[in-house]
C-alpha positions in Angstrom: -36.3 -83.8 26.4 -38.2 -81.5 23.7 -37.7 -83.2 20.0 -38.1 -81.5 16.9 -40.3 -82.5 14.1 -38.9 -84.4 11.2 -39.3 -82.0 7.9 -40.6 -84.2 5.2 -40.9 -82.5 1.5 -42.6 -83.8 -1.5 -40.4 -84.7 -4.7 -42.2 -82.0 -6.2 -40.8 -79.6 -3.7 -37.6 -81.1 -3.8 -37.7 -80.4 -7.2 -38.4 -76.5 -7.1 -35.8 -76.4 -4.7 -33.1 -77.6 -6.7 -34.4 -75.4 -9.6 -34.6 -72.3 -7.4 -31.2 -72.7 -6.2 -29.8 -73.5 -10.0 -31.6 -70.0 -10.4 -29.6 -68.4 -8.2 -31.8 -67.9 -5.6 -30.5 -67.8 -1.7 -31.2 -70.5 0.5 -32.9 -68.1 2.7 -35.2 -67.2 0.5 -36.1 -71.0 -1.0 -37.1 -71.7 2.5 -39.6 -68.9 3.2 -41.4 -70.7 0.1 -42.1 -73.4 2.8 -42.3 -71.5 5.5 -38.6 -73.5 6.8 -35.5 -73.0 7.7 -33.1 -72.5 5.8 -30.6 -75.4 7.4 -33.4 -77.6 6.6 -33.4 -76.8 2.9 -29.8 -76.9 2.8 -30.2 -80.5 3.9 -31.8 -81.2 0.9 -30.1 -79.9 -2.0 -26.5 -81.3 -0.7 -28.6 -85.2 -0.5 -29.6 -84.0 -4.0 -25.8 -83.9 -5.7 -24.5 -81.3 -3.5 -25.1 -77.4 -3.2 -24.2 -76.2 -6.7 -23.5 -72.4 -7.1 -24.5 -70.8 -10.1 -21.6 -69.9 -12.1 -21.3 -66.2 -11.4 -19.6 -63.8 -14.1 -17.6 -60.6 -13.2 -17.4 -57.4 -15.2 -14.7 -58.3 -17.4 -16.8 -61.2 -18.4 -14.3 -63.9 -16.7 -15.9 -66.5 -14.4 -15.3 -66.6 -11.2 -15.0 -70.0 -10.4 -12.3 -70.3 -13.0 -10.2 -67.5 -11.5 -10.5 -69.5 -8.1 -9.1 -72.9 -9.6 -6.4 -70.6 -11.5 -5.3 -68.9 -8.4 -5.1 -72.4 -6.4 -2.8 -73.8 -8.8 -0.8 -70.7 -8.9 -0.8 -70.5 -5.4 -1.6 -73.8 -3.7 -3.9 -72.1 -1.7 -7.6 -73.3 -1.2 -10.0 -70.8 -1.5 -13.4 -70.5 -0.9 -16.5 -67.8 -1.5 -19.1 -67.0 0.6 -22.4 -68.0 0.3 -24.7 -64.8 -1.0 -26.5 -63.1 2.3 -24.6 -65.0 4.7 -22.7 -62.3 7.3 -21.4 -64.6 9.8 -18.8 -66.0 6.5 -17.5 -63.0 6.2 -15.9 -62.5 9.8 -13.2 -60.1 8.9 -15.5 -58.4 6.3 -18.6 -58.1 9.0 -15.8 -56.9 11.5 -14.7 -54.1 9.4 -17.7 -52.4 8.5 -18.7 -52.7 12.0 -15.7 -50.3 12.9 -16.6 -48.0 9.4 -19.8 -47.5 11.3 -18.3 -45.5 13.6 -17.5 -43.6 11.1 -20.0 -43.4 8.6 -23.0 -44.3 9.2 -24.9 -46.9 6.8 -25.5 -45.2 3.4 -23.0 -42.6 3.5 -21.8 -41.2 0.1 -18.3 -41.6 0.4 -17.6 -39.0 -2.3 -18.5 -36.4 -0.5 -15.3 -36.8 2.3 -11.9 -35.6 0.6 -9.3 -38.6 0.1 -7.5 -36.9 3.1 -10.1 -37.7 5.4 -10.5 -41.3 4.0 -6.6 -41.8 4.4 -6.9 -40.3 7.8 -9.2 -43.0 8.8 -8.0 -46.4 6.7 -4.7 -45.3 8.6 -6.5 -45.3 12.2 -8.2 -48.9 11.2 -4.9 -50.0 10.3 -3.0 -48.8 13.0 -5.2 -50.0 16.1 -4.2 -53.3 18.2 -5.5 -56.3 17.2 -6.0 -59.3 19.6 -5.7 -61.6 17.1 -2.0 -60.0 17.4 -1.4 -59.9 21.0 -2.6 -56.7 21.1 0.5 -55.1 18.8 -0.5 -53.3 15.3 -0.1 -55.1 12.6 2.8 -53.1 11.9 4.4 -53.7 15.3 3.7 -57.4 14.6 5.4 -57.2 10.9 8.6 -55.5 12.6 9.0 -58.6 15.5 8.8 -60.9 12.5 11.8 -59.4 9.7 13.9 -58.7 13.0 13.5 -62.6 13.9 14.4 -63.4 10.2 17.7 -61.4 10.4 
């Protein structure tokens, strides 16, 4: 059996690390510094006090990270962010620009399609089967759940 290497870093390296991340940097891009991966590098800064976002800001100026904890206490719903530069988070996200790609391809100015032909095609997205459903629409799924209730 083939072993990997054990990754050893410096505390000095440790140290730009941690202060690349607080910078906002993405782990991706911390670990081409040393020519790593970037799992390896993740190791790190959770052993150093855990992975620590930056606070990000929104364009109203409110933080995101307090509208998170206000919406779990509204809600009592846990709710997380994806990490920056990280697709395979973002399943349903991912998924639906695949299918926009059939439509559009990558780069498309959007203003130049009439809101009729947008509408044409958020209905057809919203319409199609989804296996996650059994293969029903949404709506055919919504339908078999209020006639249950009544």
């Amino acid at each position: 059996m083939k072993y990997r290497t054990r990754t050893f870093y410096t505390e000095t390296e440790k140290a730009l690390m941690w202060e690349r991340w607080r910078e906002g940097e993405s782990l991706h891009a911390i670990a081409q510094l040393f020519d790593r991966n970037h799992t390896s590098v993740r190791g790190i800064l959770a052993r150093a006090g855990g992975i620590r976002p930056r606070p990000r800001t929104r364009p109203g100026g409110t933080r995101s990270l307090g509208r998170r904890s206000v919406l779990r206490q509204a809600t009592d719903i846990q709710v997380y962010f994806c990490d920056p530069q990280s697709p395979w988070q973002r399943g349903s996200n991912e998924n639906t620009n695949r299918l926009l790609r059939q439509y559009f391809p990558k780069g498309t100015d959007l203003s130049v399609h009439s809101q009729a032909r947008l509408n044409y095609i958020a209905r057809e997205l919203n319409e199609r089967p989804r296996e996650t459903l059994g293969f029903k629409t949404p709506k055919e799924k919504f339908q078999a759940c209020v006639a249950s209730t009544t």
